[in-house]
C-alpha positions in Angstrom: 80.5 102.3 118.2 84.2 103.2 118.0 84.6 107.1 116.8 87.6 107.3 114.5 86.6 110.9 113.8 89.7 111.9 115.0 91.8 109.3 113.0 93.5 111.5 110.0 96.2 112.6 108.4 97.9 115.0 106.0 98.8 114.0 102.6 100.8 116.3 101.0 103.4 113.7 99.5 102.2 114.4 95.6 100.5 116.3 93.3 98.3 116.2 90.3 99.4 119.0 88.3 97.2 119.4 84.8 99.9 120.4 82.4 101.9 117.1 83.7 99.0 115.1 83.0 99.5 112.4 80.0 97.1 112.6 77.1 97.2 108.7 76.7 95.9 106.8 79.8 98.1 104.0 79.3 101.7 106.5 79.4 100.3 107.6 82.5 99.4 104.8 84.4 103.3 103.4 83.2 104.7 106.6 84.9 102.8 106.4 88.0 103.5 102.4 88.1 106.9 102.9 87.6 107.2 105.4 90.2 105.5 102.7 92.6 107.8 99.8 91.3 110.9 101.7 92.5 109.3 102.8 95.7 111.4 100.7 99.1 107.9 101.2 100.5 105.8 99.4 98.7 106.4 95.3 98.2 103.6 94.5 95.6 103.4 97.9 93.3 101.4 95.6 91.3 99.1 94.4 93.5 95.2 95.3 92.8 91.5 95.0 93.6 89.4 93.2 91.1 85.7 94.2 91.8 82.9 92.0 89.7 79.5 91.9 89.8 78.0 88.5 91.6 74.5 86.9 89.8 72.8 88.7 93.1 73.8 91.8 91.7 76.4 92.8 94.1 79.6 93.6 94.1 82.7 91.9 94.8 86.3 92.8 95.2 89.4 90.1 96.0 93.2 91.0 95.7 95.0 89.8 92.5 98.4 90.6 90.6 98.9 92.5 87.4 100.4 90.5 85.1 101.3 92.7 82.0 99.3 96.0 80.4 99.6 97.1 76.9 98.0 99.6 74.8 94.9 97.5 74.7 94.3 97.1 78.5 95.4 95.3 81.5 96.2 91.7 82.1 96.1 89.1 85.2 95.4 85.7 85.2 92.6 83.3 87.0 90.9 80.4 86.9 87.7 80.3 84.5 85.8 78.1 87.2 86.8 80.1 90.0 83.7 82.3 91.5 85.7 85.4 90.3 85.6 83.6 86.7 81.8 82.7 86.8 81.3 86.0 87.9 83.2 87.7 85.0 81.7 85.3 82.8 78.3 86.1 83.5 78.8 89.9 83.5 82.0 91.7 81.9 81.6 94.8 83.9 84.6 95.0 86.7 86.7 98.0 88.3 90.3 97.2 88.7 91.9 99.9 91.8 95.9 99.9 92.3 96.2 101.9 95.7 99.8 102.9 96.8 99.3 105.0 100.1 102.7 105.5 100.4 102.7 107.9 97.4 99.4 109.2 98.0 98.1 107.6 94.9 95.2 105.8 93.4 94.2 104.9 90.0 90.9 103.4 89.2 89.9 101.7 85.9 86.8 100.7 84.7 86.5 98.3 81.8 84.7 94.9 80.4 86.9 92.1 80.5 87.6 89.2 78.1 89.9 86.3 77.4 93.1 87.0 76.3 93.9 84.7 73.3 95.1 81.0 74.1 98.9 81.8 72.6 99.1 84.4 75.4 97.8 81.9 78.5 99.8 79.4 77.3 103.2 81.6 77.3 102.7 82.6 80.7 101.3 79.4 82.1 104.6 77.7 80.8 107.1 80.1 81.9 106.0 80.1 85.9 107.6 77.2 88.1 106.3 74.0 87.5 104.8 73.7 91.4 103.2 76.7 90.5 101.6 75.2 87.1 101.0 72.0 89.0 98.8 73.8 91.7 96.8 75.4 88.8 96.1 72.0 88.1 95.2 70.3 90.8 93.3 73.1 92.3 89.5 73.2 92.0 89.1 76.8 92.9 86.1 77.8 94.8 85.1 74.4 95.1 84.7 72.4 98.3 87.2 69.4 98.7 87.5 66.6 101.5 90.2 67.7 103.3 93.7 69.0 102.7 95.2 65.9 102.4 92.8 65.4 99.2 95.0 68.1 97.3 98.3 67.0 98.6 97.6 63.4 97.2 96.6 64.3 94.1 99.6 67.0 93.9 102.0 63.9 94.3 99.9 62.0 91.5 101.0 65.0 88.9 104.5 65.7 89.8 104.5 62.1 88.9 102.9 62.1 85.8 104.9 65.3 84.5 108.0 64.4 86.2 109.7 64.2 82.5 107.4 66.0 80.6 105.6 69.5 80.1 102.4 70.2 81.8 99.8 71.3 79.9 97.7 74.4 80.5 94.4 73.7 82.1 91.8 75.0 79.9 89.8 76.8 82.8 93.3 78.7 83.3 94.1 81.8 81.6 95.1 85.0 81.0 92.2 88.2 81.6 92.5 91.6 79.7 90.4 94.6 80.9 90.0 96.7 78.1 90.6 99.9 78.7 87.7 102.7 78.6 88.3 105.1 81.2 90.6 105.4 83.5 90.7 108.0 86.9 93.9 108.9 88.8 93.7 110.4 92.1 95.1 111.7 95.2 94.2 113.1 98.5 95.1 116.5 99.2 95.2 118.6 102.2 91.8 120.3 101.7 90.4 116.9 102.3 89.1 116.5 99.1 90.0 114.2 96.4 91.7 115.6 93.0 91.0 113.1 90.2 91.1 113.3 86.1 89.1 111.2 84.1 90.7 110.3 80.7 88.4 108.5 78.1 
């Protein structure tokens, strides 16, 4: 066994001070996001863990992009067909976890998720690059193909067949919202143990 007892550090970079806190979840999360956005430090501020709940009955967590948050919740996009999609499909639980160690920060939200409406996947589908709306496409996520070659063919086949024209939105493609119910912001502090507020 390797002992990483001895493996810690300080974190005294922030500090979660009640009368600073935000009444509405949403106006704090946009502070704190911000805040990462602008960091040099951090690359992918909005960069997060998406934990479902498999048909076993346990968990699992894969890295994904925030792609907008409103009032109503937060937004990222997948494949329906994907495991991740089955998995939401079959239970609406999930825990989304944005983690910027750089700032000492942590904000976990806990929500059901549902489809965002069709006008919403198509906007976004339509306004990435078209290799990108291509390889949603083509891709049969989380399924098992032939080789590599098999995807690069039948790439080719579709930048042919939407050379001139617009590519349509796959209808296992689309937008996610977690609506929001609760939401807990965090830090570490020197004491070791881990301030956090709940917000309903």
């Amino acid at each position: 066994m390797e002992n990483l007892h001895d493996k810690r550090k300080v974190y005294d970079k922030s500090q979660l001070i009640e009368s600073e806190i935000k009444q509405n979840p949403i106006e704090q999360f946009r502070g704190w996001f911000l805040e990462a956005s602008e960091s040099p430090m951090i690359s992918e501020a909005n960069a997060m863990a998406v934990s479902t709940v498999e048909e076993d009955g346990c968990p699992r967590t894969r890295m994904v992009l925030l792609k907008a948050y409103t009032h109503e919740g937060f937004i990222f996009y997948t494949n329906y067909n994907s495991r991740k999609g089955k998995a939401i499909e079959n239970n609406h639980k999930a825990c989304l976890h944005f983690f910027w160690p750089n700032l000492e920060r942590q904000i976990i939200i806990k929500a059901d998720l549902e489809k965002v409406a069709e006008n919403l996947s198509d906007g976004y589908f339509h306004s990435r690059p078209k290799g990108s709306q291509l390889g949603a496409v083509v891709s049969p996520q989380s399924q098992v193909i032939p080789n590599k070659e098999f995807l690069e063919e039948k790439l080719k086949e579709l930048e042919k067949e939407y050379e001139n024209t617009e590519v349509p939105r796959p209808t296992n493609w689309g937008g996610t919202l977690q609506d929001l119910t609760k939401l807990n912001s965090g830090r570490e502090d020197p004491t070791a143990f881990t301030t956090g507020l709940f917000i309903s």
